[in-house]
C-alpha positions as a printed Julia matrix, in Angstrom:
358×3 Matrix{Float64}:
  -5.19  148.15   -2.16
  -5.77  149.49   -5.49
  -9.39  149.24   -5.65
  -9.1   151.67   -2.81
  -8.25  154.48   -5.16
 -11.31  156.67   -6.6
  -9.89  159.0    -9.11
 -11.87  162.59   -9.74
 -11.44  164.72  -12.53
 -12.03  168.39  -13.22
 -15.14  169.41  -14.29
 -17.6   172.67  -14.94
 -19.73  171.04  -12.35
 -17.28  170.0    -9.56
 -19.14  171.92   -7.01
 -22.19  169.92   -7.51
 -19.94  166.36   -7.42
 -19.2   167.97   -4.16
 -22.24  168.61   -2.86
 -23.81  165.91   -4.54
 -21.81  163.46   -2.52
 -21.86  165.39    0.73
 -23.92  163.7     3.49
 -24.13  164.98    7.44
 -21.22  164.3     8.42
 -19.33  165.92    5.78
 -18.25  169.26    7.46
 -17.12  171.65    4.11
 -18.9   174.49    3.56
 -20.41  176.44    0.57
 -17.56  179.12    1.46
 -15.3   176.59    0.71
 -16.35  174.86   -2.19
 -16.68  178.15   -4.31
 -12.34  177.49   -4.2
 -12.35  174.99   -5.63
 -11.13  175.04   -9.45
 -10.31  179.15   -8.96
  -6.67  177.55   -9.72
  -4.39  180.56   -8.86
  -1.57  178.57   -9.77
  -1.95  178.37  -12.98
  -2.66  182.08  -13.48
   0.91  183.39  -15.45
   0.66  186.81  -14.13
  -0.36  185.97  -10.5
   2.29  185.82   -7.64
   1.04  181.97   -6.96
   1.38  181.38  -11.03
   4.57  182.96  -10.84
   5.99  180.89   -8.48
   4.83  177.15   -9.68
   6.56  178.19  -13.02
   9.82  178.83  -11.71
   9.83  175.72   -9.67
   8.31  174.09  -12.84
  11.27  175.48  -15.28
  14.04  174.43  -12.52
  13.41  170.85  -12.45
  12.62  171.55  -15.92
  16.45  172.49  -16.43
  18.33  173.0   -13.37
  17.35  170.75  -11.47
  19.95  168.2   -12.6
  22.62  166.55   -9.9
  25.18  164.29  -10.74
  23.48  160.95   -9.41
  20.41  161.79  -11.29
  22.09  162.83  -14.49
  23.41  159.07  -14.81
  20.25  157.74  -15.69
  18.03  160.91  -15.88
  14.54  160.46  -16.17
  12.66  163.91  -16.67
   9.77  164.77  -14.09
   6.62  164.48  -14.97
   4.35  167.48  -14.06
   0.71  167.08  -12.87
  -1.66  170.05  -11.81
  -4.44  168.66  -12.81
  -5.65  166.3   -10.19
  -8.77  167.03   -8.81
  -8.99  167.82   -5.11
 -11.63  165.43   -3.72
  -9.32  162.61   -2.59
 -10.78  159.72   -0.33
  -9.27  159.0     3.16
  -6.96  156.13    2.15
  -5.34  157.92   -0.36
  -5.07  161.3     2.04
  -4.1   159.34    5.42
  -3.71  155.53    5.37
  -1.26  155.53    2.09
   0.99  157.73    3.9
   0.66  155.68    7.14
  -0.87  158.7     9.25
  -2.16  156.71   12.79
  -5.47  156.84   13.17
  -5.53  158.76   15.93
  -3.45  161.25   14.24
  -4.98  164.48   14.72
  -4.99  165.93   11.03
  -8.04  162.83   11.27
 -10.44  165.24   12.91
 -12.99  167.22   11.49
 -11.71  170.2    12.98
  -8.97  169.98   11.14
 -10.07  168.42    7.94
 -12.94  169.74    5.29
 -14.8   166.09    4.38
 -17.31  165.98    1.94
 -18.85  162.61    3.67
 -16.9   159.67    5.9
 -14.6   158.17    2.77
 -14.45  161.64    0.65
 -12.58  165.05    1.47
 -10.58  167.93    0.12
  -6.98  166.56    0.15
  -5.2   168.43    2.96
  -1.72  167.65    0.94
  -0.97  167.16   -2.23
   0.9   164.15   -0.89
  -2.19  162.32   -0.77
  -1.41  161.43   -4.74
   2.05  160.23   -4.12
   1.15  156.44   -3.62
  -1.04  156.02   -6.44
   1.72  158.11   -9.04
   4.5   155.37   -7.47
   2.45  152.51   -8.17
   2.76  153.64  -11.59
   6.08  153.06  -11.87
   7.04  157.02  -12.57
  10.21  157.34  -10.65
  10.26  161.21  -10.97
   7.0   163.58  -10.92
   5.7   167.1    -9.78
   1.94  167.65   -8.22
   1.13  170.95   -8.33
  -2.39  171.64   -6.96
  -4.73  173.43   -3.78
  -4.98  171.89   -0.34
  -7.94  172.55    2.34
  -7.29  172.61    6.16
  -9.32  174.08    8.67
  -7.11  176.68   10.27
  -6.66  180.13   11.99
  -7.81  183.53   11.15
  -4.61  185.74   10.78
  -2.36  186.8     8.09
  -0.21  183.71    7.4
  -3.15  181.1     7.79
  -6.36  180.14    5.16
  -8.1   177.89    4.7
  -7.31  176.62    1.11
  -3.97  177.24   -0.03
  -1.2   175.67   -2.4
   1.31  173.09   -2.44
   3.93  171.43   -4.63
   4.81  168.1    -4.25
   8.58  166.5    -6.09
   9.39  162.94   -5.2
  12.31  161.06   -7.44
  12.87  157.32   -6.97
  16.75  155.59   -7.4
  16.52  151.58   -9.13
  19.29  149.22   -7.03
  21.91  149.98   -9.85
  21.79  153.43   -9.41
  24.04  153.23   -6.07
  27.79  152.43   -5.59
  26.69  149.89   -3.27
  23.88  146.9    -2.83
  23.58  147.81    1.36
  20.42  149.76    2.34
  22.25  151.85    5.13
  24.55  153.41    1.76
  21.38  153.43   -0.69
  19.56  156.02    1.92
  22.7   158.17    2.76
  23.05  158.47   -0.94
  19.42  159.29   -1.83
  19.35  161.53    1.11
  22.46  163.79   -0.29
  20.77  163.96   -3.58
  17.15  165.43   -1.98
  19.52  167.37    0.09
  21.39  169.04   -3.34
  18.52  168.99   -5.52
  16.35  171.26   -2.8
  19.73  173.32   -1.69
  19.72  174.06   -5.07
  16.38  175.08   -5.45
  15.95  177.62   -2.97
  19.18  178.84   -4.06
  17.76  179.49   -7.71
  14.56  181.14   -5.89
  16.35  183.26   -2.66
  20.03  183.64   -3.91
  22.73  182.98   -1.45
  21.29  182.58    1.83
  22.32  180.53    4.57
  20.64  177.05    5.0
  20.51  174.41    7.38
  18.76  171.08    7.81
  16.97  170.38   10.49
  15.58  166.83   11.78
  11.78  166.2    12.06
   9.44  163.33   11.25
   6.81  162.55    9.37
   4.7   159.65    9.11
   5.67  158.53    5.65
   9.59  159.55    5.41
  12.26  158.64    7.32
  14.57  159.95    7.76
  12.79  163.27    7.43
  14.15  166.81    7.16
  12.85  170.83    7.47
  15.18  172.93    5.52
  15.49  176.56    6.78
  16.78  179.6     5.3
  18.45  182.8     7.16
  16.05  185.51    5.65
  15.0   188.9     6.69
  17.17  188.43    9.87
  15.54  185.23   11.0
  15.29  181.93   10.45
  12.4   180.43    8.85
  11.3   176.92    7.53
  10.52  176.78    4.01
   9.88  173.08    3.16
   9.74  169.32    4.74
  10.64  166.03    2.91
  12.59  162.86    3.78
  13.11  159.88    2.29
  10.08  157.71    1.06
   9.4   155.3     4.2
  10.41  151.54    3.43
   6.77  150.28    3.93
   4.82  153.41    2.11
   7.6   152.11   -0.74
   6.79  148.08   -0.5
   2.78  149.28   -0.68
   3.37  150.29   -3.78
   4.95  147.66   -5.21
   8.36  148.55   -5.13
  10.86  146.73   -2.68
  13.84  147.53   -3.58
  13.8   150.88   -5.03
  14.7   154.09   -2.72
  13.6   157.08   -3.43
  13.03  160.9    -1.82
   9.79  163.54   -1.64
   9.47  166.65   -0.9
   6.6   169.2    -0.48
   6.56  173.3     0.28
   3.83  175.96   -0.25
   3.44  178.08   -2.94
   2.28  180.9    -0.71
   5.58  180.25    1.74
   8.05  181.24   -1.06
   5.25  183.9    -2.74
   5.09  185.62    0.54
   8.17  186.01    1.15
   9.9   186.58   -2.28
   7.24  189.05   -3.64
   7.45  190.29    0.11
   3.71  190.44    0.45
   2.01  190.96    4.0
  -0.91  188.98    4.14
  -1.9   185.68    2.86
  -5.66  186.59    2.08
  -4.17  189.13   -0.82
  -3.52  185.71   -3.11
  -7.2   185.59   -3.68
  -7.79  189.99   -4.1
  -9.98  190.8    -7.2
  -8.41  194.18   -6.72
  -6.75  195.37   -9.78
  -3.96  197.24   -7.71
  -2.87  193.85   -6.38
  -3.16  191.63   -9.39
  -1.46  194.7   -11.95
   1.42  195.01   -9.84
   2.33  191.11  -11.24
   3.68  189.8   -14.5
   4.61  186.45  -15.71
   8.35  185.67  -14.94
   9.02  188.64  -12.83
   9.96  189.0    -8.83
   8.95  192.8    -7.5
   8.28  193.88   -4.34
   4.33  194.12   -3.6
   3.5   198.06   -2.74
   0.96  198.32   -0.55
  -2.61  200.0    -0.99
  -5.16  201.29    0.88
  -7.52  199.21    2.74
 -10.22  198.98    5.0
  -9.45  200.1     8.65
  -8.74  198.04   11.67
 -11.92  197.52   13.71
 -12.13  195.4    16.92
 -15.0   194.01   18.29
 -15.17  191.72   21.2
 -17.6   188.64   21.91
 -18.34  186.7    24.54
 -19.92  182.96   24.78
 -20.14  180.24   26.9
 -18.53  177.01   24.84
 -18.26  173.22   26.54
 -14.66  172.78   26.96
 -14.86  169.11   26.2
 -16.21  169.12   22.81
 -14.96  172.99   21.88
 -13.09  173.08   18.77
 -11.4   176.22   18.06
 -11.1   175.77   14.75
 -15.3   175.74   14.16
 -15.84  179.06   15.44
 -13.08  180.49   13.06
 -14.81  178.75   10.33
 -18.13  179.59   11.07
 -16.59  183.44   11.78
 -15.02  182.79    8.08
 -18.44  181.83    6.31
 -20.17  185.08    7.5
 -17.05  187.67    7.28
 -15.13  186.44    4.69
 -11.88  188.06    4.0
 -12.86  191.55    6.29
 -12.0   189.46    9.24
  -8.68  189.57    9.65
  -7.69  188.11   12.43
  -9.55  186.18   15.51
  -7.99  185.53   18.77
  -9.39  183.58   21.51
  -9.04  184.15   25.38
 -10.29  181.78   27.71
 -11.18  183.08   31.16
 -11.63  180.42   34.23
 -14.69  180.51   36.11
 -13.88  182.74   38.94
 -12.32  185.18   36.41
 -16.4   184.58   34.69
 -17.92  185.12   37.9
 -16.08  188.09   39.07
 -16.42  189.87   35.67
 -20.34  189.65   35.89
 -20.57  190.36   39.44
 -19.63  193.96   38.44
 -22.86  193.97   36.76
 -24.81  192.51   39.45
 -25.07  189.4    37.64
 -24.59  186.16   39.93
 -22.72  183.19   38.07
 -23.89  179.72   39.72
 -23.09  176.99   37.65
């Protein structure tokens, strides 16, 4: 499945591989490709920058547990892997069904049917564990067609660890032990982590799934009087595992957003601020440093309603926020969508004499 595997790299002219390569069914826009290659996280003084480098420097030196130290083998660090991924290496490595709905182009930004902007930097775990590197870091953007609101855009930034155990790295030779044992390590490598990022919070696990670990876990934290999720991982599925050449090897991944922790830790209100030019955002920043963000003026709030007539069976939400996107940029802030039935229709533009017959 190798020769699956079509491997990008960064360029000056990555927009035009892009749009080079796009055909009609290839759905990203020119909004979207003028991301690409901005790389936020690698900025030192920006919130994003700020962030990879801690979780960089902790696996770096902290990361350490007991059942990793007795054979260490350092990570390896990549964010440099370009984002134009193809579809095996984005879904069918990491066993996502086919009718999956991540699949759909209202959810996905594809260049043309084999090509798209990884939604995950997960989609490079496969081809980094058929390398035989049992321990490595992707740092890099993701694309998803999403929601118009504070918390939600459409090109954000993840970081993916994943550490793999040989046979004589357990106490036992039974698979049941093996995945208990690799599952407390992800479980005190990641407690420790938010730990060294949030102090001492409270933390529990809770069960989920995923299409390519299992067992798979959310971890939460008890922050701000609440209880939010801050990352998802699992162990590495048995057959994602024997695709890549490695039968009898367990090992764990895990992946969390940059902007999650950033957000939260730099206590900053709105996601779109990541990509301000403003100098009162981006001075308020420096290189190793946590502060609060203080806030600064801003345009006003100003609402404006629109009505439209939409087929419900092919109406994708997520096309009108990106079309709404492409036009208002970052001045829209948020976009909500009420659907009224027909009688609701009818009676609304009877009031202006209007007669609704279809």
């Amino acid at each position: 499945m190798k020769s699956l595997y079509r491997v990008f790299r960064f360029s000056s002219n990555i927009h035009n591989q892009i749009i080079a390569q796009k055909s009609p069914y290839g759905n990203v826009t020119d909004k979207i490709i003028s991301y690409v290659g901005q790389d936020l996280y690698k900025q030192p003084n920006h919130p994003l920058g700020i962030i990879k480098q801690k979780i960089q420097n902790f696996f770096t030196n902290d990361g350490i547990t007991p059942k990793q130290d007795q054979s260490y083998i350092p990570y390896q660090v990549h964010d440099n892997l370009s984002p134009i991924v193809t579809t095996y290496q984005n879904f069918d490595s990491l066993l996502v069904p086919q009718d999956h709905v991540s699949r759909k182009r209202s959810d996905t930004y594809y260049i043309n049917e084999g090509l798209l902007l990884r939604c995950h930097t997960s989609a490079h775990q496969k081809q980094l564990i058929e390398k035989n590197i049992d321990a490595f870091i992707v740092f890099g953007d993701v694309y998803r067609r999403d929601e118009i609101d504070a918390t939600h855009y459409p090109v954000f930034h993840q970081v993916e660890i994943v550490r793999i155990f040989k046979e004589n790295q357990f106490s036992f030779n039974d698979r049941n032990v093996q995945v208990q044992e690799t599952l407390d390590d992800l479980k005190l490598t990641l407690e420790k982590l938010v730990k060294s990022l949030f102090g001492q919070v409270q933390m529990r696990w809770v069960e989920t799934t995923f299409p390519f670990t299992s067992p798979s876990l959310e971890l939460e934290i008890y922050f701000q009087d609440k209880w939010l999720e801050v990352l998802g991982c699992g162990v590495i599925h048995d057959t994602l595992m024997k695709n890549s050449g490695r039968k009898t090897e367990v090992g764990w991944a895990a992946g969390l957003g940059l902007e999650r922790f950033a957000l939260l830790l730099f206590d900053i209100p709105d996601i779109r601020l990541f990509w301000s030019k403003d100098e009162r955002f981006l001075n308020q920043f420096k290189a190793g440093q946590i502060n609060k963000f203080v806030p600064f003026s801003k345009y006003p709030s100003c609402w404006k309603d629109v009505s439209l007539y939409v087929d419900l069976k092919n109406w994708e939400e997520n096309d009108l926020h990106s079309i709404i996107r492409d036009i208002g940029g970052d001045l829209i802030e948020k976009v909500e969508c009420e659907r009224q039935n027909k009688q609701k229709l009818q009676n609304s533009l009877q009031k202006f004499g209007k007669n609704f017959t279809k």
